[in-house]
C-alpha positions as semicolon CSV with decimal commas, in nm:
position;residue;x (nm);y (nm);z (nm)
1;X;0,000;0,000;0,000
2;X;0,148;0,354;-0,106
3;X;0,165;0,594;0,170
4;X;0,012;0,881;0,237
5;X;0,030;1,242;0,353
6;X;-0,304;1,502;0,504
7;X;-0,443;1,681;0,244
8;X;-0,662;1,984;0,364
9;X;-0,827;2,226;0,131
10;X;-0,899;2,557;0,299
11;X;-1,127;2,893;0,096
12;X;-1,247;3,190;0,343
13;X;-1,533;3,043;0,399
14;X;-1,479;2,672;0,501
15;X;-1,275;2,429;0,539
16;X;-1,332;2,202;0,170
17;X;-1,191;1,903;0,234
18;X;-0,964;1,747;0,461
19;X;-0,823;1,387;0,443
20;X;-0,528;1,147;0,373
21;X;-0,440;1,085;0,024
22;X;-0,196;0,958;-0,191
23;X;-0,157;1,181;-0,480
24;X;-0,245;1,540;-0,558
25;X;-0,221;1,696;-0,899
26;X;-0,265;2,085;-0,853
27;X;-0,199;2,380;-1,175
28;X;0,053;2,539;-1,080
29;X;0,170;2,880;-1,257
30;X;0,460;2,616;-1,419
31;X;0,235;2,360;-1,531
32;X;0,078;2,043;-1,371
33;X;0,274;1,903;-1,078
34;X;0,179;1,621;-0,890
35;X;0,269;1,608;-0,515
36;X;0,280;1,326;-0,270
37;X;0,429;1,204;0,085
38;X;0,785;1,267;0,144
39;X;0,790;1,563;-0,187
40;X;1,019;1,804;-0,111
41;X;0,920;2,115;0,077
42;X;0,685;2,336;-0,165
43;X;0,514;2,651;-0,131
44;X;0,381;2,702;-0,508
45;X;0,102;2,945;-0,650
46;X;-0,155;2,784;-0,796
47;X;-0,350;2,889;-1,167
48;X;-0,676;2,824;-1,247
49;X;-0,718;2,506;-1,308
50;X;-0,853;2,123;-1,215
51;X;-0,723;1,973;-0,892
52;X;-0,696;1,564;-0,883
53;X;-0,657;1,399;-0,534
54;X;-0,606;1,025;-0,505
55;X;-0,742;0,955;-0,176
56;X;-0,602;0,656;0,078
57;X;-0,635;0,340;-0,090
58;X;-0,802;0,436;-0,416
59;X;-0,789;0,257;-0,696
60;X;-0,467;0,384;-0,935
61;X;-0,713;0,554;-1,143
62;X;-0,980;0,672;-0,893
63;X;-0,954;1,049;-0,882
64;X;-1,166;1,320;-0,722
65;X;-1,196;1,618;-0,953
66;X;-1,243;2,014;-0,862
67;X;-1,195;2,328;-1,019
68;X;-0,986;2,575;-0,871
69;X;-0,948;2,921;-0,897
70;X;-0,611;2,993;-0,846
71;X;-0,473;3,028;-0,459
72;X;-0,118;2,859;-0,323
73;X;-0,013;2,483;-0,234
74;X;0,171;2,477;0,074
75;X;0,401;2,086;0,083
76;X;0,551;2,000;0,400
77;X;0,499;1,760;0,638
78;X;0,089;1,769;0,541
79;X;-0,040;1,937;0,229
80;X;-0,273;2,231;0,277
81;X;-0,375;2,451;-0,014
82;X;-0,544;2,766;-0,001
83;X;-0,792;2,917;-0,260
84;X;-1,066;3,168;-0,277
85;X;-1,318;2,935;-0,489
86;X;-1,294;2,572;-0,518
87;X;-1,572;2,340;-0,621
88;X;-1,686;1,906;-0,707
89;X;-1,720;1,794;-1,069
90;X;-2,095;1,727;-0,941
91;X;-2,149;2,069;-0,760
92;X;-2,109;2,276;-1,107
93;X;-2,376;2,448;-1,235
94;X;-2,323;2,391;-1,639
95;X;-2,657;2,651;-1,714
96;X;-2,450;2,899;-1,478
97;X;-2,085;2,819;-1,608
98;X;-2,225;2,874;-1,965
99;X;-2,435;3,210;-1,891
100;X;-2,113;3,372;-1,732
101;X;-1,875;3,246;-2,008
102;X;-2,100;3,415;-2,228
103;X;-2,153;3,708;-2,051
104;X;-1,771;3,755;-2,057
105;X;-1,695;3,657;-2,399
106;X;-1,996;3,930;-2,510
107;X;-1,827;4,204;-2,306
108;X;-1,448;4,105;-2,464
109;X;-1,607;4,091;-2,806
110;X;-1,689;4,449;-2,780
111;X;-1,466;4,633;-2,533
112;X;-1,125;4,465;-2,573
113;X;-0,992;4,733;-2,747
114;X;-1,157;5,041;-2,549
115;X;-1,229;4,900;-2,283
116;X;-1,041;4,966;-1,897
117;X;-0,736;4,706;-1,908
118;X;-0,805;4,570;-1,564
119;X;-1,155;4,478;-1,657
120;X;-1,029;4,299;-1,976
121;X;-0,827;4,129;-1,745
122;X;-1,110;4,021;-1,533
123;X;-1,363;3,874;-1,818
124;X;-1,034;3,624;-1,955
125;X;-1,012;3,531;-1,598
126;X;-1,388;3,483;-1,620
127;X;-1,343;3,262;-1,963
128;X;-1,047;3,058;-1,785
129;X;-1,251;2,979;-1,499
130;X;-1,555;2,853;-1,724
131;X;-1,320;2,628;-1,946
132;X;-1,201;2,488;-1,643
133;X;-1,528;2,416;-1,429
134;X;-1,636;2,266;-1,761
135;X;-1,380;2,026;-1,783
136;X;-1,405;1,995;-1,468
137;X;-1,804;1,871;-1,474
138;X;-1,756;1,686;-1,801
139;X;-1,528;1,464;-1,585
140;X;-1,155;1,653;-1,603
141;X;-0,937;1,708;-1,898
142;X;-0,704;1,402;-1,817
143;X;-1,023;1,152;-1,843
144;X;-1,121;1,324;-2,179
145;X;-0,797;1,206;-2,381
């Protein structure tokens, strides 16, 4: 049996998950980077992106999928990461995730150009966080290839 290291899962409002688990893989602002016990000390930011956890004595390809919108991944002796929003494949909203990705795409279309930078910043967030919760309730990007 592999071992395993505490995984908690923390946003302002609650605490998301907390358990022991074999494998995480987290975005990181590199790339994809999978972390598990004994990794090397860490403190990494995190991107948007989809968040696999391979809890205590799953099966090699039993995953738990979430999107997450960016935050940090702290790796020491227990793995905590920190995020502002974080949700289940099964708690997305598709009607919603679709609504706001068009919302922000419609606003883009027509104020890219003139429009304030920071908010054309803040509607390609809003696209990047609607492709990922959509992978993310469609079952993740890995499960898709």
């Amino acid at each position: 049996m592999a071992n395993s290291v505490k995984l908690e899962i923390i946003t302002p409002s609650k605490m998301f998950y907390r358990g022991d688990v074999e494998l995480v893989i987290a975005r990181t602002l590199e790339g994809d980077e999978g972390f598990m016990c004994g990794h090397s000390w860490a403190c990494k930011l995190l991107d948007i992106g989809e968040l696999w956890i391979q809890e205590k004595g799953a099966g090699k390809d039993d995953f738990k999928v979430a999107a997450v919108a960016g935050g940090f991944i702290d790796v020491k002796d227990s793995i905590i990461i920190y995020t502002d929003a974080v949700e289940w494949s099964e708690d997305i909203d598709m009607e919603r995730v679709l609504s706001e990705k068009a919302k922000a795409e419609d606003w883009l279309t027509h104020n890219e150009q003139t429009g304030d930078p920071n908010d054309v910043i803040k509607a390609k967030i809003a696209i990047a966080k609607a492709i990922t919760r959509s992978h993310v309730a469609e079952g993740g990007y890995r499960r898709k290839r």
